[in-house]
C-alpha positions as a printed Julia matrix, in Angstrom:
86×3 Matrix{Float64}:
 105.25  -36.44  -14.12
 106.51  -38.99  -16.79
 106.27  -42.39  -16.69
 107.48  -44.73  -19.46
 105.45  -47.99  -20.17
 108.22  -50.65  -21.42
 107.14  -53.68  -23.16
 109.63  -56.5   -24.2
 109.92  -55.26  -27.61
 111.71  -52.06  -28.46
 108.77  -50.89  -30.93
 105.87  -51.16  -28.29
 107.6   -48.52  -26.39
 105.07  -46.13  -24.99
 105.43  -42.42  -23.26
 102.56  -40.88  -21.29
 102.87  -37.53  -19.9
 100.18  -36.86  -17.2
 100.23  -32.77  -16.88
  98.43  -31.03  -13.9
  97.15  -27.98  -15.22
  94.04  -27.35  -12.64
  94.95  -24.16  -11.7
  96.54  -23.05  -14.95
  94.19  -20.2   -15.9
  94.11  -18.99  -12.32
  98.03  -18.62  -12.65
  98.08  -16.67  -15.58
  95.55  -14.38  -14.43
  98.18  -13.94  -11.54
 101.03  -13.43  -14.12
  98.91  -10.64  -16.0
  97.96   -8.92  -12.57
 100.62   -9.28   -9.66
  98.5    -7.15   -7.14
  96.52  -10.8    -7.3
  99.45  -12.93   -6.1
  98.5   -14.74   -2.71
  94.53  -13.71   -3.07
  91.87  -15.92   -3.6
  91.33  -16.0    -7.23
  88.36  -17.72   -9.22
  88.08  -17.75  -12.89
  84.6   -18.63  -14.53
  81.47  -16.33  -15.01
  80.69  -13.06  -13.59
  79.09  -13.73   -9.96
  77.13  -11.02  -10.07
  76.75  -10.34   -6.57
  76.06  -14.43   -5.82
  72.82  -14.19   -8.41
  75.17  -15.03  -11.35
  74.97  -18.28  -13.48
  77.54  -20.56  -14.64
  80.74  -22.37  -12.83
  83.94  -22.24  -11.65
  86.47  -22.99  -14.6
  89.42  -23.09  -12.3
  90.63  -21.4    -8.88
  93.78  -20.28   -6.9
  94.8   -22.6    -4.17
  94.25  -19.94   -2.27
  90.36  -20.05   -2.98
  90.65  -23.28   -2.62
  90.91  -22.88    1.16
  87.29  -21.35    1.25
  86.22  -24.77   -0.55
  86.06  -23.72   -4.38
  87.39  -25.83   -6.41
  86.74  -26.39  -10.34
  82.76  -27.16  -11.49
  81.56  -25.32   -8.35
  78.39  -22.72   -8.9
  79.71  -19.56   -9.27
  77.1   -17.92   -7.18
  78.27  -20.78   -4.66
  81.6   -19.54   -4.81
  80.67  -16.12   -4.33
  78.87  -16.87   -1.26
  81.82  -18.7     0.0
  84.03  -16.05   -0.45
  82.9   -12.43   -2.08
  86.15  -11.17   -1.79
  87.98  -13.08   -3.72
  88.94  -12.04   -7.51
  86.64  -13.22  -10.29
């Protein structure tokens, strides 16, 4: 999205460029491995079988319909949904 801020004067002129990049890493991970398009894919620390420490960087949308979403506990996303690519 880009939305121009105008200000009476010409030199005050503004851009801002708001980019949603959420699931960026999650998309590339797709790009690199194909067999992963339309899994759930989460991108952060190894799991380890739900006993692993750290959190979700980013997430597919489709892990996203198991309720992961960015900043969730990996081991909580495991647990959610073990399947899914890490």
């Amino acid at each position: 999205m880009l939305a121009l801020n105008t200000h009476t004067n010409n030199t005050d002129r503004r851009i801002v460029l708001h980019v949603y990049m959420d699931s960026f890493f999650a998309l590339v991970a797709v790009r690199e491995k194909p067999e992963l398009k339309g899994l759930p894919v989460v991108v952060g620390t190894d799991p380890k079988r739900g006993k692993g420490r750290g959190v979700v960087c980013t997430c597919s949308y489709e892990a996203r319909e198991y309720d992961i979403h960015s900043a969730t506990p990996v081991s909580q996303a495991y647990k959610l949904c073990p399947d899914a690519a890490f």
